[in-house]
VEXDO-614587 format. One record per residue (C-alpha): x, y, z; chain; residue number from 1. Coordinates in Angstrom, 3 decimals. Layout:
BEGIN
PT        X        Y        Z chain   n
PT        X        Y        Z     A NUM
...
***
This chain:
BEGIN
PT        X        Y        Z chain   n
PT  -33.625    3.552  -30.883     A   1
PT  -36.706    1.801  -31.901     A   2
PT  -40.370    2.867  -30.583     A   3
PT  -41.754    0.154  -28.361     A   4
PT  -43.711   -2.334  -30.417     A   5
PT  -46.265   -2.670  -27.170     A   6
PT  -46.942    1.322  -28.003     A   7
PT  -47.547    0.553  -31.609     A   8
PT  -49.749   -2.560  -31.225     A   9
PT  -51.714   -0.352  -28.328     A  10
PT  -52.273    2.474  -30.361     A  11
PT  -53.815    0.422  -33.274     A  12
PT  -55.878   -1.633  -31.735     A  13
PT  -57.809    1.126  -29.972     A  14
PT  -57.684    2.642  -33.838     A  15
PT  -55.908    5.768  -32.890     A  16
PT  -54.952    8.077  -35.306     A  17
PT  -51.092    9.163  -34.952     A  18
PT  -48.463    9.764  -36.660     A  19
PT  -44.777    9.478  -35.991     A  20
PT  -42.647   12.494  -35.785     A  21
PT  -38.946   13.050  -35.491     A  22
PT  -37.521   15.406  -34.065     A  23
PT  -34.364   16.074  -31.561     A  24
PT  -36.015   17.512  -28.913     A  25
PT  -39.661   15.498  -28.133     A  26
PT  -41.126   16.399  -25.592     A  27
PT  -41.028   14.064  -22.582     A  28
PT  -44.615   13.358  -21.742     A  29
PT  -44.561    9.685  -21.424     A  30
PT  -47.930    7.562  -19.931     A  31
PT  -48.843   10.733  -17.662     A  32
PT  -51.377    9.822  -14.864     A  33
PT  -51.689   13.436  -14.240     A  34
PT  -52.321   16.655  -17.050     A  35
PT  -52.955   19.788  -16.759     A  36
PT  -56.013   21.427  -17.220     A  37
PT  -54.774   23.423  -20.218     A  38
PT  -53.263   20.458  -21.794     A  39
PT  -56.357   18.535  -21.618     A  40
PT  -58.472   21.578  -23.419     A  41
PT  -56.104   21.277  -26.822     A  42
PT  -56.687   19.195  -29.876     A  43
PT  -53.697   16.836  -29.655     A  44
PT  -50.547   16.284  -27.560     A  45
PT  -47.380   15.398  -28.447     A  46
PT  -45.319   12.984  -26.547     A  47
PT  -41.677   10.905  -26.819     A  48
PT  -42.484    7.621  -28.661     A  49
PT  -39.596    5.780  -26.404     A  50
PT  -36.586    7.264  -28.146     A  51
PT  -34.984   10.819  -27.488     A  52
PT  -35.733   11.760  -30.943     A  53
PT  -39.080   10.321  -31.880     A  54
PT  -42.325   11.657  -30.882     A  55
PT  -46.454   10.396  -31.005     A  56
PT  -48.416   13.447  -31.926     A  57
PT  -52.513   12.040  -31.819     A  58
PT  -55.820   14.036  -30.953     A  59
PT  -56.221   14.715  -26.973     A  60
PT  -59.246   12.739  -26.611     A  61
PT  -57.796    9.659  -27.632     A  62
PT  -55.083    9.821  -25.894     A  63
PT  -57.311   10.094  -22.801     A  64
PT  -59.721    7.491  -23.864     A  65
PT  -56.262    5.249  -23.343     A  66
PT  -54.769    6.982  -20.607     A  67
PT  -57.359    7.945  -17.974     A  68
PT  -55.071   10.694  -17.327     A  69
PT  -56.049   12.547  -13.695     A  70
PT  -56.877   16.129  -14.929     A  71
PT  -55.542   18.696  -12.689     A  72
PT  -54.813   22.508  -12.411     A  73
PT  -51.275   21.809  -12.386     A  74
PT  -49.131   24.596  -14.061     A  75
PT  -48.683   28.234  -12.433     A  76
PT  -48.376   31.100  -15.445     A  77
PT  -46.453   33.874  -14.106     A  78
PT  -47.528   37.420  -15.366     A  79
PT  -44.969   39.486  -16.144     A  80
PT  -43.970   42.243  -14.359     A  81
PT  -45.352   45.787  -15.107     A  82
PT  -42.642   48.301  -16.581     A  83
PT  -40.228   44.664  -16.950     A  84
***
């Protein structure tokens, strides 16, 4: 499978830096209207380039610059039990 040529020409006309990564197992994250709060704190994110084995890895503040993501405290981390 071929990544979307609307992605591509998107990506370089707002002059983002990315690169193309392949891999078997990219993570799903495509357009997101919603991230988490931790997600939006890191340096880059990572997400499937419209194949199941091609990914977009590009700095987090791009990426939101495009996106307009909704920022949200969405994940839960579970502490692990004591004596577990």
């Amino acid at each position: 499978m071929k990544i979307p040529k609307r992605l591509i020409d998107l990506l370089d006309q707002n002059k983002v830096r990315y690169e193309v990564l392949q891999h078997p197992e990219a993570v799903t994250a495509q357009r997101i209207a919603q991230v988490d709060k931790r997600l939006a704190e890191q340096n880059y994110i990572v997400f499937e380039a419209g194949t199941h084995s091609d990914a977009i890895k590009m700095n987090y503040s791009d990426y939101e610059e495009i996106v307009q993501p909704r920022v949200a405290d969405l994940a839960v981390k579970i502490q692990p039990m004591k004596g577990a």
